[in-house]
N, C-alpha and C positions, 0 to 999 in steps of 0.2 A: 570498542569492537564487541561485537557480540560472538557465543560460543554456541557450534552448531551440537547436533546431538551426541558426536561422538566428542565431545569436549576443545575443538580447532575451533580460533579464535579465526571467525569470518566477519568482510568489510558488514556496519550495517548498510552503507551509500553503496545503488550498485550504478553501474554504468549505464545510460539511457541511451548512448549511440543517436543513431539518428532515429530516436523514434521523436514524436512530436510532444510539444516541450510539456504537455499536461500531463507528460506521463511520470508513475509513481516511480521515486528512483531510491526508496528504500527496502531492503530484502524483506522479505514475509514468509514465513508468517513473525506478525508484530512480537516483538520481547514481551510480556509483563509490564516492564518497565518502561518502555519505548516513548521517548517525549522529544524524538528530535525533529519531529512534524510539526509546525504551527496549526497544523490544520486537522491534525489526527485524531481523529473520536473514535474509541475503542468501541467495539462488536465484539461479539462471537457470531461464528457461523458453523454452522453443523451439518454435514453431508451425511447422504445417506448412501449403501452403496445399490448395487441392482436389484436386490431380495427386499429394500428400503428399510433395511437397519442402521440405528443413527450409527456414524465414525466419531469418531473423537471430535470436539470443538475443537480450531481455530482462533486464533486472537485475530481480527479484521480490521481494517476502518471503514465506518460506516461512508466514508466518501470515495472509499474505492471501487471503480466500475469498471466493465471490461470496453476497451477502447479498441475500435478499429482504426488501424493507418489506414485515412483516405490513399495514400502514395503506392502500399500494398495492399489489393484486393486479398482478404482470406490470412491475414497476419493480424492479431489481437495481441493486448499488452495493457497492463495493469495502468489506469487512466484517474485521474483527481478529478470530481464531480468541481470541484473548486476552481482549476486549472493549473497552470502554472505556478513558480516559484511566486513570482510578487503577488499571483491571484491567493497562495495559502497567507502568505504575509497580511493583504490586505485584512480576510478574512478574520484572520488572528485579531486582529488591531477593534476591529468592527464589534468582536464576542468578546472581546474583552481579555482575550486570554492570553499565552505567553509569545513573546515572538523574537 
């Protein structure tokens, strides 16, 4: 489990409901550590805010993308450029990497 800012030990796996099954179902921002992804390639991403001063970095994956529900018009949710479970799996297997 991973520990949020104030030191509470939160799930990493969150609940994906019915969103569509590409969707990312681990919490973000990534740990450090984070390697429970087959398919996870670390980023940083850096926002800036309205004056366009950088925020703090981000740990990201570089295959995570903002996903519209076809099912809901105007509802977005954190999406795998990869796809699905067996899609990060394959992927895995293919780069060679852990799975």
């Amino acid at each position: 489990m991973a520990v949020n800012a104030v030191g509470a030990a939160v799930p990493t796996k969150r609940k994906t409901g019915d969103l569509p099954s590409d969707a990312c179902p681990f919490s973000r921002p990534f740990r450090p550590d984070f390697d429970e992804c087959p398919g996870y390639l670390a980023a940083e991403y850096t926002a800036v805010d309205m004056t366009y001063r950088q925020l703090a970095p981000v740990a990201t994956c570089l295959h995570l993308l903002v996903g519209q529900d076809p099912r809901r018009p105007g509802r977005h949710y954190g999406a795998c450029a990869l796809g699905d479970e067996a899609a990060r799996q394959a992927w895995a297997r293919r780069a060679g990497s852990r799975t």
